[in-house]
C-alpha positions as CSV (number, residue, x, y, z in Angstrom):
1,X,51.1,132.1,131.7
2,X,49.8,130.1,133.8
3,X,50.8,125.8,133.9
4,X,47.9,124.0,132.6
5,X,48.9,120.3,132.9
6,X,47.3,120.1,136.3
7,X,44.1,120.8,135.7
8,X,44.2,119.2,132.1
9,X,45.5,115.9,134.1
10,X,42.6,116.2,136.2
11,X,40.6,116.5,133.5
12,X,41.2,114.1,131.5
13,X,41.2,111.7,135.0
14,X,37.6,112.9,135.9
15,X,36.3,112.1,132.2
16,X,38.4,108.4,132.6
17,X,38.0,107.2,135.6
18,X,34.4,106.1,136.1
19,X,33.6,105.7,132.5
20,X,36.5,103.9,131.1
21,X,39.3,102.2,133.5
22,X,40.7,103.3,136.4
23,X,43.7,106.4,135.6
24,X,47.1,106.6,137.1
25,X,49.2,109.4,136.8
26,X,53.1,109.0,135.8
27,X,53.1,105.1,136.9
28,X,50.6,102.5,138.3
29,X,51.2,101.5,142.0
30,X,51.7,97.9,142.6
31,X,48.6,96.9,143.8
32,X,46.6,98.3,140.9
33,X,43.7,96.3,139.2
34,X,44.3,94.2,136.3
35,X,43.0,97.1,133.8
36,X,43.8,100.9,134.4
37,X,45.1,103.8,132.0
38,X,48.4,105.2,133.2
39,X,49.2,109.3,131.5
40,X,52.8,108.8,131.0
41,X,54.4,111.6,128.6
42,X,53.4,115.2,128.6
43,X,54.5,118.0,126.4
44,X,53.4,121.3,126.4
45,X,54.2,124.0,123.6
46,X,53.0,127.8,124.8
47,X,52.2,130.1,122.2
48,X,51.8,133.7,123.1
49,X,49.4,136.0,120.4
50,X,48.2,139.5,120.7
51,X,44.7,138.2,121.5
52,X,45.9,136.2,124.5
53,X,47.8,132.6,125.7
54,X,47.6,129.4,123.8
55,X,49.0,126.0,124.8
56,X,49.7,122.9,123.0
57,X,49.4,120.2,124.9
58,X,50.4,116.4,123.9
59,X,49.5,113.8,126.5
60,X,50.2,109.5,126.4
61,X,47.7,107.7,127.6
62,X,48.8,103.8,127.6
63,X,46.3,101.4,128.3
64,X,46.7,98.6,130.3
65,X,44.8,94.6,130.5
66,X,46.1,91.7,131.8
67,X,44.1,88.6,130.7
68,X,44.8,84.6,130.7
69,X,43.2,84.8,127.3
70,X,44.6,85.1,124.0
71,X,44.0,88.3,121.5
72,X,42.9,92.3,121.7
73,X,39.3,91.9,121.9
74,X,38.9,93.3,125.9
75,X,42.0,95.8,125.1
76,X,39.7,96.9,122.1
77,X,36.9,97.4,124.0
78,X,39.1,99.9,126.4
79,X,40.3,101.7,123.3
80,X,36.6,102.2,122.1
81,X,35.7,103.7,125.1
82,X,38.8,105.7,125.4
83,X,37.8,106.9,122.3
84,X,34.0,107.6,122.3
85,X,34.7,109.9,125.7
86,X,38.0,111.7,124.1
87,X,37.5,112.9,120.7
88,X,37.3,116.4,118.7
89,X,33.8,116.5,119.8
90,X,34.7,116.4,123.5
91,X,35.5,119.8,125.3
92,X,36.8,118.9,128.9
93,X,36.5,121.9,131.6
94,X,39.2,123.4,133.4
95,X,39.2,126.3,135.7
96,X,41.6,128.2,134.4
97,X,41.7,127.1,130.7
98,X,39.2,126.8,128.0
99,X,39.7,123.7,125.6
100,X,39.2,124.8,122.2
101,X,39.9,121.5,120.4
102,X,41.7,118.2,120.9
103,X,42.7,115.0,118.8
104,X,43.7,111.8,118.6
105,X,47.5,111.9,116.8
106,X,47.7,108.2,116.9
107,X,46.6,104.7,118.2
108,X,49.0,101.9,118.8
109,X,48.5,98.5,119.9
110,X,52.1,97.1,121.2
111,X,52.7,93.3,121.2
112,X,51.5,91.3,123.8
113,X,53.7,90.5,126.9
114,X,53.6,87.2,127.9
115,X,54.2,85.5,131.2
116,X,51.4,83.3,133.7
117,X,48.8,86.9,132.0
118,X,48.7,88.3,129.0
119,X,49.6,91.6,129.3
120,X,47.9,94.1,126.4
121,X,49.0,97.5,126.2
122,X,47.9,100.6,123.6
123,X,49.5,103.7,123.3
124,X,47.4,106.6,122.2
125,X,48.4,110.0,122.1
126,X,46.0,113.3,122.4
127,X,47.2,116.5,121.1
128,X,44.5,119.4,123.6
129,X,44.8,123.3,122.0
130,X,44.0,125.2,125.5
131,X,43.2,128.8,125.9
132,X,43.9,130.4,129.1
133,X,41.1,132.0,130.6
């Protein structure tokens, strides 16, 4: 079997990057912008059948603004595009793996962290069902 979190990272990165926020991997460097995604947690659960090798794959994305105004309406806007681009109905390419399905487990906004910025953050979590090719 071969480990598929490297290209499914990249993945997910290529279809983030430019069309939503700016994507970290792990942690985001000091000097990042106010708004970026960072993938924290990833879990994978291989699953070997006659008819080949499956993967489970769970991946956290939590999304990141800093504002000096009140409330979720630009963090909302980041979550709606987070999820118009990553959805059921969204089939990422890999090289070595075929996505057959993924979906949003769950959405949630965490309370604001004050300070001289708001800081908004939502945790969403992605559950990716990859064949290997």
């Amino acid at each position: 079997m071969k480990y598929p979190l490297i290209q499914l990272t990249k993945a997910y990165y290529e279809a983030l990057n430019t069309a939503v926020l700016p994507v970290y991997d792990g942690f985001a460097p000091e000097d990042s912008p106010d708004n970026y995604i960072v993938i924290t947690d990833k879990v994978i659960t291989p699953m070997t059948q006659d008819t080949g090798n499956f993967i489970e794959c769970v991946l956290t994305f939590d999304i990141n603004t800093k504002t000096k105004s009140f409330g979720f309406k630009g963090q909302n806007t980041y979550v709606n595009q987070f999820t118009q681009l990553i959805n059921p109905d969204t089939i990422l390419t890999m090289t070595d793996f075929t996505m057959d399905n993924q979906v949003i487990e769950d959405i949630q906004p965490l309370p604001a962290l004050g300070g001289s910025e708001n800081h908004y953050r939502t945790i969403i979590r992605v559950r990716a069902y990859l064949t290997e090719k």
